[in-house]
C-alpha positions in Angstrom: 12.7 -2.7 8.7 12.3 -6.3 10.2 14.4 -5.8 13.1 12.4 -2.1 13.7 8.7 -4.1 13.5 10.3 -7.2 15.8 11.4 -3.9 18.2 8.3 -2.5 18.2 6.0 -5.3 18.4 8.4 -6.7 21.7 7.7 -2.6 23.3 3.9 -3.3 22.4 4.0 -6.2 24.4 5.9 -4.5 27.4 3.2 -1.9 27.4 0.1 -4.3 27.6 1.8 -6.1 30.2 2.6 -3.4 32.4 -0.4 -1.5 31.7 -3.2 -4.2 33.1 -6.8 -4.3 31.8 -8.8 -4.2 34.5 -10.6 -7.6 35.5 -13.7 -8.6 33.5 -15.8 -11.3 32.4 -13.5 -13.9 30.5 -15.1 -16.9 28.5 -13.6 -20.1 27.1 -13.6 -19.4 22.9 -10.6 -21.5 21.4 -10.4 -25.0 21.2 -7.6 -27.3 19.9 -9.6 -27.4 16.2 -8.3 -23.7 16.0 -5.0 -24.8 16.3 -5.7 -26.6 12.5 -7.1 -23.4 11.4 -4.6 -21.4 11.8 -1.6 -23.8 10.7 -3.7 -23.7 7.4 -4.3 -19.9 7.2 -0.5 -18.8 8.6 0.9 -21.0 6.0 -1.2 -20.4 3.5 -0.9 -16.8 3.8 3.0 -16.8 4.3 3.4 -18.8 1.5 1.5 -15.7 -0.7 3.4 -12.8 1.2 6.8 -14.6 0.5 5.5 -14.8 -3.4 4.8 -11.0 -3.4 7.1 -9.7 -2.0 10.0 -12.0 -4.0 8.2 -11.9 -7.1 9.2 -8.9 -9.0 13.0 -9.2 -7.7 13.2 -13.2 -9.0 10.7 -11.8 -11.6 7.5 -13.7 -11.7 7.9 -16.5 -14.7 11.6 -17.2 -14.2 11.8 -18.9 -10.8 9.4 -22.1 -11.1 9.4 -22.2 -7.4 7.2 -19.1 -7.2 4.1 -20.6 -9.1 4.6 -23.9 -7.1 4.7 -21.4 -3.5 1.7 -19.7 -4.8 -0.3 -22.5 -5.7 0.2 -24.0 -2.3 -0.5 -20.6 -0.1 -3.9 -20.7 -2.2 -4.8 -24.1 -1.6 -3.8 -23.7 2.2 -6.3 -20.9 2.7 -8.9 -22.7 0.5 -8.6 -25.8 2.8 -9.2 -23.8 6.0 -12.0 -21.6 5.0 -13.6 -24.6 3.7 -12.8 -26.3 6.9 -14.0 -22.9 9.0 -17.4 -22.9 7.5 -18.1 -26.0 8.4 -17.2 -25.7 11.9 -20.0 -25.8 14.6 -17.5 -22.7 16.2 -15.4 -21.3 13.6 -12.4 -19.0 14.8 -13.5 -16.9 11.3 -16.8 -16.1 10.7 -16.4 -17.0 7.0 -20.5 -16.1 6.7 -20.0 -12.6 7.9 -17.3 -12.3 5.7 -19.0 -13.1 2.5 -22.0 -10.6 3.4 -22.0 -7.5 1.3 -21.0 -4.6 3.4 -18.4 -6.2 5.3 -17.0 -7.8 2.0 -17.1 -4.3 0.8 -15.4 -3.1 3.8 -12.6 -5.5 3.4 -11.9 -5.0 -0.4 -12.1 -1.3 0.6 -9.1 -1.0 3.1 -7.3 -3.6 0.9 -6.9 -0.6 -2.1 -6.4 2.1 0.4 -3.6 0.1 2.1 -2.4 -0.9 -1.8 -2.5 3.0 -2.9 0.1 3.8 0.4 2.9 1.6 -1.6 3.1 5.1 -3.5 5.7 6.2 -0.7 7.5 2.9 -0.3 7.5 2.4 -3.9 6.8 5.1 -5.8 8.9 8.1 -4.3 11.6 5.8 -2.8 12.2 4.3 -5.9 12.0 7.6 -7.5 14.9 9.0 -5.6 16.8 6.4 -5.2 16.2 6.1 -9.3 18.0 9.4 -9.5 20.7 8.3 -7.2 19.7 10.4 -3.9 22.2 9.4 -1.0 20.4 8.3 2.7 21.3 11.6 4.3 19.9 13.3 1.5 16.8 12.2 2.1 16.3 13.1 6.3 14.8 15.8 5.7 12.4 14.4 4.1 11.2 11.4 6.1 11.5 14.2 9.4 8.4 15.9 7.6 6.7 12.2 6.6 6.8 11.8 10.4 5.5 14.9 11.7 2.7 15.0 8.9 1.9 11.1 9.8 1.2 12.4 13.7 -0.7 15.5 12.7 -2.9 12.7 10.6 -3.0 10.8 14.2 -4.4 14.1 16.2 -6.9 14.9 13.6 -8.5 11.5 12.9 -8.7 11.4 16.8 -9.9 15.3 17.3 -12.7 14.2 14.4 -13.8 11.2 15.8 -14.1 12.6 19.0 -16.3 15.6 17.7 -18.7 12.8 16.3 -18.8 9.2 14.8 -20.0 10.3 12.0 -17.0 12.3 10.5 -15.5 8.7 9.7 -16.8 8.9 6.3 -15.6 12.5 5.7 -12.3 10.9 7.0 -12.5 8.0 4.9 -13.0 10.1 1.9 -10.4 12.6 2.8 -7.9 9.8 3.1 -8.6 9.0 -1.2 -8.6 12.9 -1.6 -5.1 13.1 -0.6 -3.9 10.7 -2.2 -4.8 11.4 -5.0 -3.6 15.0 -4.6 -0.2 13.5 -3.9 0.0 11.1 -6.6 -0.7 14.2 -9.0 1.5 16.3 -7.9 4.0 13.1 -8.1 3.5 12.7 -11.4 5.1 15.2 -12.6 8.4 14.2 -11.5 11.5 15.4 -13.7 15.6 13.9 -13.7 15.7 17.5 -12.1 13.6 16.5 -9.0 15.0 16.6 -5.8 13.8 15.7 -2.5 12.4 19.3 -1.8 10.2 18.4 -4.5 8.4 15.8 -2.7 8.0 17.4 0.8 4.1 18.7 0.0 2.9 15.9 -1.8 4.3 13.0 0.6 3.1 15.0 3.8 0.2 14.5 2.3 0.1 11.1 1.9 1.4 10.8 5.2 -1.0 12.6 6.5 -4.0 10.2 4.6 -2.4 7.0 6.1 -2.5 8.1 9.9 -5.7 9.3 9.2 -6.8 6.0 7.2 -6.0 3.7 10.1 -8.2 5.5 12.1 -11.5 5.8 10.0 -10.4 2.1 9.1 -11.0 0.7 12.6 -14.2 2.4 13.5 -15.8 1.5 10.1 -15.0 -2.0 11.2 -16.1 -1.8 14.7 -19.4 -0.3 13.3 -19.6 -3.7 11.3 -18.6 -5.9 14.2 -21.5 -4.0 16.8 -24.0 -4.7 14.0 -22.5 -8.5 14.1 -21.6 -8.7 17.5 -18.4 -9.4 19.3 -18.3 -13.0 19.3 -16.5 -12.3 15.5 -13.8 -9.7 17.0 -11.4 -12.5 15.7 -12.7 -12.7 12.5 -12.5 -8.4 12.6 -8.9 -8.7 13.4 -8.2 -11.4 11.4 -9.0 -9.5 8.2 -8.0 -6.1 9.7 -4.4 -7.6 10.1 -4.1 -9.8 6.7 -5.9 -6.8 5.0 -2.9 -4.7 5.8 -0.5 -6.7 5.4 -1.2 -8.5 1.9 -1.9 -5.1 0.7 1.3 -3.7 1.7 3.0 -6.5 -0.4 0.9 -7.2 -3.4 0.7 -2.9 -4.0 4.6 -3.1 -3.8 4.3 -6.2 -6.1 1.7 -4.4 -8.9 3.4 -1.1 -8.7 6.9 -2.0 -9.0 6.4 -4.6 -11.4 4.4 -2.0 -13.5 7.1 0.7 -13.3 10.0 -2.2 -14.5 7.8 -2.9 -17.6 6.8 0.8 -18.1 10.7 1.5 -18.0 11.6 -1.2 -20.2 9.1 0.5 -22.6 10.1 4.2 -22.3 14.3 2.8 -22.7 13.4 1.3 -25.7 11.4 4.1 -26.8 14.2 6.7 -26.1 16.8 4.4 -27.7 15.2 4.4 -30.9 15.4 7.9 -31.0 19.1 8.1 -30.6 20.5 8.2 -34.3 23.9 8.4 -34.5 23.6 10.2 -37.9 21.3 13.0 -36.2 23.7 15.5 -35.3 22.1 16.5 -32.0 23.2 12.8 -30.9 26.6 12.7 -32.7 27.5 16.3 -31.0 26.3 15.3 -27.4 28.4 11.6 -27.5 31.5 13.9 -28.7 30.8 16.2 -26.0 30.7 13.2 -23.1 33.7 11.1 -25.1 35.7 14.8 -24.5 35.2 14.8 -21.0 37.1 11.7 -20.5 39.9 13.0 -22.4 42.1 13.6 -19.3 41.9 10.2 -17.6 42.1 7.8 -20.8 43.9 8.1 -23.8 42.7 5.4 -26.0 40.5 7.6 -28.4 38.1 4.2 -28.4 38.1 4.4 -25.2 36.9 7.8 -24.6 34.0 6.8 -27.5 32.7 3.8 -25.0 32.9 5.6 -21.7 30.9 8.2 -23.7 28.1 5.6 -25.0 28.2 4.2 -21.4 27.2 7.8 -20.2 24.4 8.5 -22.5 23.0 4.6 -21.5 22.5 5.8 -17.7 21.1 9.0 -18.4 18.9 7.3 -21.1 18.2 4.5 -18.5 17.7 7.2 -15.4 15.2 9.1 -17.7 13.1 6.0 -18.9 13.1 5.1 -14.9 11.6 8.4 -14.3 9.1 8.3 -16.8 8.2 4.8 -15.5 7.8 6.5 -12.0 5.3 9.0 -13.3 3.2 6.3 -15.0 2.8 4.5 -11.9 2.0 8.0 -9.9 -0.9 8.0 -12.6 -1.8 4.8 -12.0 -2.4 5.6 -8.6 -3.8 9.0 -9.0 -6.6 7.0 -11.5 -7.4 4.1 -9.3 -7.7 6.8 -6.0 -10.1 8.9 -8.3 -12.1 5.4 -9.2 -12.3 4.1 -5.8 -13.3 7.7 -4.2 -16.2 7.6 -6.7 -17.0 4.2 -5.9 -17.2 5.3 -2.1 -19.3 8.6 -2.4 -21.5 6.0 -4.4 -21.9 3.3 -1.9 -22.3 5.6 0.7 -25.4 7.8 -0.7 -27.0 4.6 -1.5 -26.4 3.8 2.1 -28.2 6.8 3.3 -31.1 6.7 1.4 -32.1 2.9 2.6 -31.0 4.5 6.3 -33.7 7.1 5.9 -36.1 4.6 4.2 -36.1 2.2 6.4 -39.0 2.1 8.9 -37.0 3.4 13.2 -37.5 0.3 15.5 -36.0 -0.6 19.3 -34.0 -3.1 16.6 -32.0 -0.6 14.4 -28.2 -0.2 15.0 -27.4 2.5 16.8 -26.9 5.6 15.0 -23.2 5.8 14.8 -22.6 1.9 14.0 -25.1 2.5 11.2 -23.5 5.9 9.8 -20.0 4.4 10.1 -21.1 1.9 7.1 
């Protein structure tokens, strides 16, 4: 995955340079105080991503080292927004940040970005829970890929018929989701990838779609702002993404090991070996090993062993539909949230009193 984002990052920079911008006005912005800004922030922040995304795997209270790393990341970015705000020209427009709408806009993209781990995490994990091979899985990723372009063309064809479908888009994106996430969530040890083609086209389709409605709901902020804080736009556009890639990896796998821990103990308790369901089924697996070992104690132990992956595979399973809940719940919450924001929006658009000085109508509809 590195070496494919290296790859493509190296053919976007072939493309700007052989595709020239034509010449405009340029003016001087950065100055070598920047260069201590962003030593502070690309520390900081890498010092958090590297947390994140080794947390759940060293798990989270075992490795000292990750509370020490965490500690400093924080107190890195602390240090340079303090030292930002108090610039005569910040490179981040800490101000603008902290002001209500785009705060909201930030947190926003954040939990949309943090509800797309459900592909990554959630039906990866899933199949790879039930022990699905690479190959068997093509199929499935070739229809990922053709839903994620259809999501490209019709983010584009409905920004194109007006500005103002970004909200229907922006809404549409948590609809999805949540559609996908149910229909997830009803995952069985009998699922296949099949199973999954509907519900993660869908998804697919929500995250092209996302990054669209995503950019022009921050542009709209930005015009309102002006472009002197395009840095500070891509800034949080870019860190936006990325910590919520990692920290909705982090949350949701570290909720479906502590789900599954839960559902294995809960599904060993039930396994009596005086119930004669249980007794019957570990004679039936001890049998099957009959052929290759002889050692009747043997046979018992390969039998127990069997019974502890499928008891394992199903409490992984379970855990997998808790966390396509989770996401369902939390895409329902913050759909809500939006259709809330956004009527309250329009009413203090249709209030307010029509000057030379209002945004112009699509900047102002896009928040």
């Amino acid at each position: 995955m590195s070496a494919l984002e290296a790859g493509l990052a190296v053919a976007s920079l072939a493309a700007v340079l052989i595709v020239r911008i034509p010449p405009g006005i340029r003016i001087h912005t950065f100055e070598w105080k920047d260069i201590v800004s962003f030593l502070l922030f690309a520390s900081g922040f890498a010092l958090v991503v590297a947390v994140l995304g080794l947390g759940r795997l060293e798990w989270w209270f075992d490795r000292p080292w990750l509370g020490w790393a965490l500690a400093a990341g924080v107190a890195l970015i602390l240090i340079g927004w303090t030292f930002e705000h108090y610039r005569e020209n910040p490179l981040v427009d800490t101000r603008w940040f902290l002001t209500g709408g785009y705060f909201r806009f930030a947190i926003a993209i954040l939990f949309v970005r943090m509800l797309l781990s459900e592909q990554p995490v959630g039906s990866t994990g899933l199949l790879q829970a039930l022990g699905m091979a690479p190959e068997q899985v093509q199929h499935l990723y070739v229809i990922v890929a053709f839903a994620t372009v259809a999501g490209v063309l019709a983010g584009a064809v409905m920004l194109m018929i007006s500005p103002k479908l970004v909200i229907i888009q922006s809404l549409g994106t948590l609809i999805l989701i949540a559609i996908g996430a149910w229909m997830d969530a009803h995952s069985t040890v009998q699922t296949a990838p099949a199973n999954l083609y509907v519900s993660q086209a869908l998804i697919g389709f929500a995250a092209a779609m996302f990054m669209g409605a995503a950019v022009i709901l921050g542009i709209g902020q930005l015009v309102q702002r002006g472009f002197g804080s395009v840095i500070t736009f891509s800034v949080t556009f870019g860190v936006t993404q990325v910590i919520g890639g990692v920290l909705g990896g982090a949350i949701l796998g570290t909720f479906q090991i502590w789900r599954a821990q839960h559902h294995a103990a809960y599904l060993s308790e039930t396994l009596v070996g005086s119930d004669p369901q249980v007794a019957s089924l570990l004679q039936t697996y001890s049998g099957a090993f009959r052929s290759s070992i002889a050692d009747p104690a043997g046979q018992s132990l390969q039998g127990l062993s069997t019974v502890a992956q499928q008891v394992t595979q199903q409490a992984n399973v379970l855990a997998f539909n808790d966390v396509f809940w989770l996401i369902f719940w939390v895409a329902i919450t913050q759909l809500v949230l939006t259709v809330i924001f956004t009527l309250r929006t329009m009413l203090k658009m249709r209030n307010a009193p029509k000057s030379a000085d209002t945004p112009s109508a699509a900047g102002a509809a896009a928040i």
